[in-house]
N, C-alpha and C positions, 0 to 999 in steps of 0.2 A: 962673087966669091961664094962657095958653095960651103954651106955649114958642115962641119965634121960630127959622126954619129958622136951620141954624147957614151961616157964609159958607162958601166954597169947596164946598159940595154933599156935607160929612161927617154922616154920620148921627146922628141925636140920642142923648142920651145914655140916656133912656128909650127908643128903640128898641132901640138894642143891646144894652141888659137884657132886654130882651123875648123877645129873640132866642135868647140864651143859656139862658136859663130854660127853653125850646122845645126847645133841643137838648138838653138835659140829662135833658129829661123824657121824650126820643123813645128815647136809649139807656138809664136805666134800667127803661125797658117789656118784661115777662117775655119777647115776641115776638123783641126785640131779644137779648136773653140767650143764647135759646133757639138762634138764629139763628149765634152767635157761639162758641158752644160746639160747634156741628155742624161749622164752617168749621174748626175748632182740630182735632177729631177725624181729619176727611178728609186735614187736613194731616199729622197724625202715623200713619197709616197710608200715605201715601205715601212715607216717608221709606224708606231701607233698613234694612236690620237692623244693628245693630251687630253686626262678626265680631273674636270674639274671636282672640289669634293663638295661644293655648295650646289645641291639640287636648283636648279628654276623651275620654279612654277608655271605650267604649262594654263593658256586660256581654256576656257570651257567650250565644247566644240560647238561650232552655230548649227542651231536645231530648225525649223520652218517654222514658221506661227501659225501652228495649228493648235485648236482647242484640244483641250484633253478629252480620250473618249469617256462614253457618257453609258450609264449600265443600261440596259436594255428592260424595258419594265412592263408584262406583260397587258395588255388592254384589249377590250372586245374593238373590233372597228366593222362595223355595220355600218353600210352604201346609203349616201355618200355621209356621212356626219355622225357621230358618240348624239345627237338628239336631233331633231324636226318641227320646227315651228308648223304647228299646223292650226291655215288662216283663220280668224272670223268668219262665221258665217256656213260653216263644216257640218254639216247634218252625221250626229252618229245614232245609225238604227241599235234603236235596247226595246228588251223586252224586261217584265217581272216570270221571272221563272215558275214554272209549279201552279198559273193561275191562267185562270182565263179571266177573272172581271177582277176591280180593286174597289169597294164599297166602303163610301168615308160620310162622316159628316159634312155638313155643311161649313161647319167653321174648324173642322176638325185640322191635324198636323199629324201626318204618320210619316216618320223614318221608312226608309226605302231604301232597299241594292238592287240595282237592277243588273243586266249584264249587256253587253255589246251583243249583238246578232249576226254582227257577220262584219270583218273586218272593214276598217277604214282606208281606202286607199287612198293615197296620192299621184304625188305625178311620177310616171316610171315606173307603173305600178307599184309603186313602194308603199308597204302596210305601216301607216301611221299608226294607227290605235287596232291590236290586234283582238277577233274573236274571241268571247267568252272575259274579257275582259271586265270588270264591276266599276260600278261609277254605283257612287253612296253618298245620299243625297235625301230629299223629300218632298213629299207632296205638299202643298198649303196651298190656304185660299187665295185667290188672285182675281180681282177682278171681274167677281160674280160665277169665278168658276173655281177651280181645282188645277195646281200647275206644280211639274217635278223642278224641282232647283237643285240640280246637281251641287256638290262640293268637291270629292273627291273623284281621281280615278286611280285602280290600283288594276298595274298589271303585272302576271306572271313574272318573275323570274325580278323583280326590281326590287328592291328591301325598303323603298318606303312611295307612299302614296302621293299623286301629282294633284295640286288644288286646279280644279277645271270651274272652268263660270258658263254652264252650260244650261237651257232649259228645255223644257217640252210646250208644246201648245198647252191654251190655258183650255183647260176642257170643263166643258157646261152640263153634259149630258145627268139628266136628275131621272130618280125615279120615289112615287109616293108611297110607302109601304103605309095600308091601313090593316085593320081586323079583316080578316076573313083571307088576306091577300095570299097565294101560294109563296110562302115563303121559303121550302126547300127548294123552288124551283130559281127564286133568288139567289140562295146561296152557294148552289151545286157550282160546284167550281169557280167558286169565288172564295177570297179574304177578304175581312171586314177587322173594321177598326173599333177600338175598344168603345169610341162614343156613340157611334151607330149602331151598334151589336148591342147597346143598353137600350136606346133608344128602340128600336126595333123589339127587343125582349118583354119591354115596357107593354107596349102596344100590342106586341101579337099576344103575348102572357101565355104561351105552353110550354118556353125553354127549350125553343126548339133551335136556338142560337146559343151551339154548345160552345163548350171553350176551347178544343178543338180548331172549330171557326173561324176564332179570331185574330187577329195577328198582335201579339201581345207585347207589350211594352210598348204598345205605335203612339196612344194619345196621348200629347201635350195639348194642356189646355181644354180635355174632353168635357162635354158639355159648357161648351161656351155659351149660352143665351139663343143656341140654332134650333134648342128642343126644350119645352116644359112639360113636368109630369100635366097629364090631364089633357091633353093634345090627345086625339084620334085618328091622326096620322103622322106619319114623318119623313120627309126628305132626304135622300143623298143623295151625292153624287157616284155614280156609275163611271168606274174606268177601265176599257179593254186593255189588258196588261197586256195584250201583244199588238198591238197599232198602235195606241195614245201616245205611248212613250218616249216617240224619236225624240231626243234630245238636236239644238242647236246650239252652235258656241257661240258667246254673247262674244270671245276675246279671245284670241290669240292663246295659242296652248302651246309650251314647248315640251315636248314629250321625246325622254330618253328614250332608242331604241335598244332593245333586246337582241344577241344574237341568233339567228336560227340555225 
């Protein structure tokens, strides 16, 4: 039996089942799902961030373990080494400046500076102890003769002086000053030491061992028992102030170098 339209133009009651059935079958279709879950996503990436109002504290960022730099502090650096052991046994040529002979008593002490003659080289040709250099030091008796004992050496450009244990051969060379002897031909380019130059004054008696002469302030100890008044002659020793002098190191010298 066939339903009759209902009055007022309202839809039957089996249509609108029909209908319903339709839409319920359209949303739960996978397409439909799939569709509605995309739209939910887009929404929730649109939205802002939730901002928290309590700050976190963030870690400190990881740095390398490297030292910290270090300031840069100028210094001389002279090949290869800031100093130079140089060995025992090192012969350094010195001369006494200004003189050809050095004229002392016998038991005499005269203070001395002599100077370097010409550099010391090493190995690679590296100038250990450079020309012109002073080593200050003295002569004394030694062994029946006369010998320089170095102490110091002081070179250019360095603000304080190196203790050196350096000598010279022990030198013998005497000569007899009596009356009558040429004594300007003695002294002509020579110094002489305060006990000798008495001594010699003594004996020759014309004052002809001016003050000039003699190198002043040298004797400790001048007339030690090497000369009595009343003696008719008297001994020194004779030193060639440009050969006698080479000094030897007794010991090992460490010696700052100088830029050049």
């Amino acid at each position: 039996m066939e339903s009759s339209p209902s009055p007022h133009g309202a839809v039957p009651f089996t249509s609108w089942t029909a209908t319903v059935c339709l839409a319920l079958q359209f949303c739960l279709s996978p397409s439909f799902v799939l569709q509605a879950n995309a739209q939910s996503w887009s929404t929730e990436q649109s939205l802002p961030p939730t901002v928290n109002s309590q700050a976190i504290p963030l870690p400190p960022p990881l740095l390398p373990n490297t030292p910290p730099p270090q300031e840069s502090v100028p210094v001389y650096s002279p090949s290869p080494g800031l100093s130079v052991q140089v060995p025992t046994g090192t012969v350094v040529p010195a001369v006494y400046p200004g003189a050809e002979r050095i004229i002392l008593g016998l038991e005499e002490t005269m203070p001395l500076t002599l100077l370097v003659s010409q550099n010391v080289v090493g190995w690679n040709n590296q100038v250990w102890i450079p020309v012109n250099s002073q080593i200050q030091g003295r002569l004394q008796p030694s062994n029946g003769g006369t010998q320089f004992v170095a102490e110091n050496l002081v070179i250019s450009g360095l603000a304080q002086a190196i203790p050196l244990n350096a000598t010279s051969k022990v030198i013998t060379q005497r000569q007899e000053i009596r009356r009558g002897t040429n004594i300007e031909a003695i002294l002509s380019g020579a110094v002489i030491g305060a006990a000798a130059a008495t001594a010699i004054d003594l004996i020759v008696g014309d004052g002809k061992v001016g003050i000039g002469t003699i190198l002043m302030g040298a004797a400790i100890g001048a007339g030690a028992g090497w000369w009595t008044r009343g003696q008719r002659y008297a001994t020194v020793f004779v030193v060639d102030a440009q050969k006698d002098l080479d000094l030897t190191l007794n010991g090992a010298a460490l010696i700052p170098q100088v830029p050049r």
